[in-house]
C-alpha positions as CSV (number, residue, x, y, z in Angstrom):
1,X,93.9,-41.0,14.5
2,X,95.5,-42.0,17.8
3,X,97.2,-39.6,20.3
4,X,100.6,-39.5,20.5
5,X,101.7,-41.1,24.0
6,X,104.3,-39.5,26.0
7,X,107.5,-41.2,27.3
8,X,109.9,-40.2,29.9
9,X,113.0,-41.1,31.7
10,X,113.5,-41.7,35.5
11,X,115.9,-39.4,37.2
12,X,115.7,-41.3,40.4
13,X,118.4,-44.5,41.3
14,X,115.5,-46.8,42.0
15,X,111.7,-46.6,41.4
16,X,108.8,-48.2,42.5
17,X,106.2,-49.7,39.8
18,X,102.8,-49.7,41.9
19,X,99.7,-51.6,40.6
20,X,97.6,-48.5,42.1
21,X,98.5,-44.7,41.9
22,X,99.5,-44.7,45.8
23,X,102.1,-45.3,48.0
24,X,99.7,-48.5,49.8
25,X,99.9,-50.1,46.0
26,X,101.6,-53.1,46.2
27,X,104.6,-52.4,44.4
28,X,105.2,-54.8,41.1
29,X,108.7,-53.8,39.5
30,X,111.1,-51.6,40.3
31,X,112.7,-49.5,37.8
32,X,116.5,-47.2,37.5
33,X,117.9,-44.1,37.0
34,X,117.3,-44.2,32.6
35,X,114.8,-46.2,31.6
36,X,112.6,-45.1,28.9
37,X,109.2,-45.4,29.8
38,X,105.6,-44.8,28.0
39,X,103.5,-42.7,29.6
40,X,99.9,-43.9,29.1
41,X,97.9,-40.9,31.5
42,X,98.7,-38.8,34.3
43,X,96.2,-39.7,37.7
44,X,96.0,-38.3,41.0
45,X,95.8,-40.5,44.0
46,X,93.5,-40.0,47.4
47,X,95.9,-37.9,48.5
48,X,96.1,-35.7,45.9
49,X,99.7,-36.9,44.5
50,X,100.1,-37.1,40.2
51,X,100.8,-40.2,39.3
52,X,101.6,-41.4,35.6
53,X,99.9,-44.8,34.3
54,X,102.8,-46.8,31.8
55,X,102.5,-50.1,30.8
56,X,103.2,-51.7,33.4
57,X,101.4,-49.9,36.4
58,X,102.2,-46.2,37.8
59,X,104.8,-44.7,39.2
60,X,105.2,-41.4,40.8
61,X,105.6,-38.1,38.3
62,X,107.8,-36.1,39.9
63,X,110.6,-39.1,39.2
64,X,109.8,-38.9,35.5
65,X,111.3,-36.3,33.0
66,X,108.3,-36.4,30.2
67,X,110.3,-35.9,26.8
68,X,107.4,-35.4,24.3
């Protein structure tokens, strides 16, 4: 059997969707303050930074409230 996947909500106005975990990704979407979001894994970047991987690229953790 599968893992469950995580989803979260973003508590920031505006956030970038990245096609790499790292501010030089090129950003491809850009999504608001509650939408829903599966989380897929959690990544680090070169610089050390978490990152979650959702659907549609990654976007910084620390604008993500993980709800189970």
């Amino acid at each position: 059997m599968a893992a469950k996947r995580k989803s979260g909500i973003v508590i920031t106005e505006r956030l970038n969707v990245r096609a790499k975990a790292g501010l030089d990704g090129n950003v491809t979407d850009i999504i608001k303050r509650g939408d829903l979001v599966e989380i897929i894994s959690k990544v680090k970047d070169k610089q050390g930074s978490e990152w979650y991987h959702i659907p549609d690229g990654y976007v910084m953790s620390k604008w993500i409230e993980v709800k189970g």
